[in-house]
N, C-alpha and C positions, 0 to 999 in steps of 0.2 A: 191269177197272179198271187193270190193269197195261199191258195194252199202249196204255190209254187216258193214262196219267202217262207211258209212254214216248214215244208218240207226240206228247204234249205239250211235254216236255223238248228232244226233238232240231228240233223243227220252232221252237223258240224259241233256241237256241241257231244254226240255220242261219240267223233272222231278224236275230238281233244280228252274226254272221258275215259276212253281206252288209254289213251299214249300216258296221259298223266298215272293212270293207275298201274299199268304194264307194260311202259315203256316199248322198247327194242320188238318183245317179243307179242306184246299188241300187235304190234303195227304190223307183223309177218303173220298172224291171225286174219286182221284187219285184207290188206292184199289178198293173198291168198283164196281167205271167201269172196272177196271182189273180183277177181280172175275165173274162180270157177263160176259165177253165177254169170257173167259178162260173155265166157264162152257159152253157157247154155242158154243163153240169149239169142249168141252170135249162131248157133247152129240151129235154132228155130226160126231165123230170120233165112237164113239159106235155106232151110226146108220149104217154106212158105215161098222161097224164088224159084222152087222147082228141083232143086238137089237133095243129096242124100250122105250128108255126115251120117257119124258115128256118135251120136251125141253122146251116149254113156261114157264108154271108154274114150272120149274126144277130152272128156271134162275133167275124167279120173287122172289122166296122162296129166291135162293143163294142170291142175293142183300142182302135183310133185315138178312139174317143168317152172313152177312160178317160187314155190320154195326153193328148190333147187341152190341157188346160190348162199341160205343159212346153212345148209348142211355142206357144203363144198368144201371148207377147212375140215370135216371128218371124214367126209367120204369124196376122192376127191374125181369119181364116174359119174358127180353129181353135171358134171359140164355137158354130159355124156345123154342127161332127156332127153335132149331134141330129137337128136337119129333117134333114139329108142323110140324114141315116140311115134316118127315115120315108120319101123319097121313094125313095131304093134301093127298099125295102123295098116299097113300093107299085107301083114295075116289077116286081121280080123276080114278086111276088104273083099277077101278071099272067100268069105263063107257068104257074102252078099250075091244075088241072082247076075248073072251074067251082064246084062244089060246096065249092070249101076256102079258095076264094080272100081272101075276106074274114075266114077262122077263122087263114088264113098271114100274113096280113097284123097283125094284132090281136094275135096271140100271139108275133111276131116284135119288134112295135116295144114290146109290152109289158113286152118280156126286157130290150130295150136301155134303157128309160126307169126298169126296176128295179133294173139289177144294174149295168151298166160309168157312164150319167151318175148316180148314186149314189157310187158307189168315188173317181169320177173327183174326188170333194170330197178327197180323202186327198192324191192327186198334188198339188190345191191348195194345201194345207195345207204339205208339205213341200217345195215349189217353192222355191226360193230365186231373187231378183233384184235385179239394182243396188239401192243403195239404201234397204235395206229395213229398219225398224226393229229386222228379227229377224234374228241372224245366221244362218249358212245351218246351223251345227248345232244352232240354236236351232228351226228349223222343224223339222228332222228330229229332234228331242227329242219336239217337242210332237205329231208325228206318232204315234212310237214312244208315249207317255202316252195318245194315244186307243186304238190299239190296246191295247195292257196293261189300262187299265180297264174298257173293256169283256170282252175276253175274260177276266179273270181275275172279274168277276161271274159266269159262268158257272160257274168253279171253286169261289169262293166258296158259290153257290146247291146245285150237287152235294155239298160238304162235308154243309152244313147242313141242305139236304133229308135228307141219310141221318142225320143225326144227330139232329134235332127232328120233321122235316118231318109233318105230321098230316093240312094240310086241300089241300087239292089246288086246283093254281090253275084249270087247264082240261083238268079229266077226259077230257071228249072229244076235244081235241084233244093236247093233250101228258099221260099220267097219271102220269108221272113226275115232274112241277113240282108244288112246294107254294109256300104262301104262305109261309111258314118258310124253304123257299128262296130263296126271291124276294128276302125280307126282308134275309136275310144274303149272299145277293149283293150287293145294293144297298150295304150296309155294306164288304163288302168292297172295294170300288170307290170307294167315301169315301175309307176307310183307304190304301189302295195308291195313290189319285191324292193325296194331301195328302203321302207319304211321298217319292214321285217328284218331285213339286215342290219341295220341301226339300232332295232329294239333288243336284237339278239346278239352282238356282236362279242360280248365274252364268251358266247359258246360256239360261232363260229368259227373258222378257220381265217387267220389270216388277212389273208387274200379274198376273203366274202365281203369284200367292203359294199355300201350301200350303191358306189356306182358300179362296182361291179354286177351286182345282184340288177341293178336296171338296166343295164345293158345287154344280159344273159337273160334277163325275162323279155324283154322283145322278141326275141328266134322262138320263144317256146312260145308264147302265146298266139307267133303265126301258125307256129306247127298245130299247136293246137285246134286252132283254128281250120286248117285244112283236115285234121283228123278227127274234125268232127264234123266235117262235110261226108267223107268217106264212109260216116256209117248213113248220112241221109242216103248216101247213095244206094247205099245195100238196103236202107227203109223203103226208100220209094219201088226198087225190085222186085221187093217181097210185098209191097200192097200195104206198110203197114205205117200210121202215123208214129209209134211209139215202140219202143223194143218190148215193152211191159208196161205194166201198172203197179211196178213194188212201191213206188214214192211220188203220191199224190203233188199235180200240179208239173213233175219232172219226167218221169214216166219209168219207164226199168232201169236194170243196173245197166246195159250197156248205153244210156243215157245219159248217166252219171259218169262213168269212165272214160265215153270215148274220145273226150282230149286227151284221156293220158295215153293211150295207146302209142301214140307214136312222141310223144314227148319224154318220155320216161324215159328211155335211150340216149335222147339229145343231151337232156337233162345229166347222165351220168357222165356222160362225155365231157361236156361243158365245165360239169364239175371238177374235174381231174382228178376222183376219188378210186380207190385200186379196191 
């Protein structure tokens, strides 16, 4: 638990580090490295189940498919990675032995359609352009407010599991998760997105009022929640308790990421940000 609050502390303290000092384009840094390192996770965790991505070009593709939407106001075939990314993917596939080809192919474009155009909703969200109703530390708030809510229901749900926790959400897959957990993640992520909103609201938009912001963190922090069941699942497949060992106590980067996985989407939706 200590090197797990340690781990915690200094990697949030290096997150606000970046943003404070390079704003916008931190934090498209920030992703970015966190998308490729989370697919080169993600494709050593499918190796280890038995398949055979493409890890290399799996992770080179993921980068530019995660950037993708900064550069979309200059280039604008930037929408255009994805296929690009299946069709690489379906040459490279090509040069693999007969027998895998279709298992390299599937498990490559699988990585890239789960983890970097996923993520790639986040760089959306904090993009700043001419014009825009949100000012550019206003996107990078509401950025920073997704991440926080979701990963602090985590913390929340660990609190509370140890402290109530009884009934167990999914024995087999995660036995550590209770519904007690759950419960009080979920609240936690209420409480800290309605507080966030409140301490920021001149730089919000609006319409981010604090009940808003607690109402919108409920859905993400269930999501979260199931999307971070989804990588136990693919852990326990591949035999492995941790994706990594990059951050003591936490384990890899796709440990650290994988609630935002499929919250980062919701998250932009929810927002109504273009």
């Amino acid at each position: 638990m200590r090197h797990r609050l340690l781990s915690f502390f200094v990697l949030w303290a290096t997150v606000l580090a970046v943003l404070w000092f390079f704003r916008a384009a931190g934090a498209l840094v920030l992703i970015t490295l966190l998308s490729a390192l989370t697919l080169r996770e993600f494709y050593a965790l499918l190796r280890a189940a038995g398949h055979h991505p493409l890890a290399g070009p799996g992770v080179v593709l993921g980068a530019l498919i995660t950037a993708a939407p900064w550069i979309d106001p200059v280039w604008t075939f930037a929408s255009y990675l994805l296929p690009f990314g299946v069709v690489a993917a379906t040459f490279l596939a090509l040069l693999e032995p007969a027998e895998t080809r279709v298992d390299a192919l599937g498990a490559t474009v699988f990585g890239l359609a789960f983890v970097p155009a996923m993520l790639a909703f986040i760089v959306k969200i904090v993009r700043p352009f001419p014009g825009d109703f949100v000012p550019a530390d206003g996107r990078l708030l509401i950025g920073l407010w997704l991440v926080a809510v979701v990963k602090f229901c985590d913390v929340g749900a660990l609190l509370t599991g140890m402290a109530i926790g009884r009934h167990k959400l999914a024995p087999v897959i995660s036995p550590k998760k209770t519904w007690e957990g759950a419960v009080g993640g979920v609240l936690t992520s209420a409480g800290l997105g309605a507080l966030l909103a409140w301490l920021g609201r001149d730089n919000f938009p609006p319409h981010f009022t604090p009940v808003f912001a607690a109402i919108a963190a409920v859905p993400l922090a269930i999501v979260g929640i199931v999307s971070d069941l989804i990588e136990s699942v693919i852990k326990r497949r591949a035999g492995w308790k941790d994706s990594g060992s990059t951050f003591p106590g936490i384990g890899g980067v796709f440990d650290l990421t994988d609630s935002l996985v499929l919250t980062a989407p919701l998250g932009y939706l929810l927002f109504g940000l273009n």
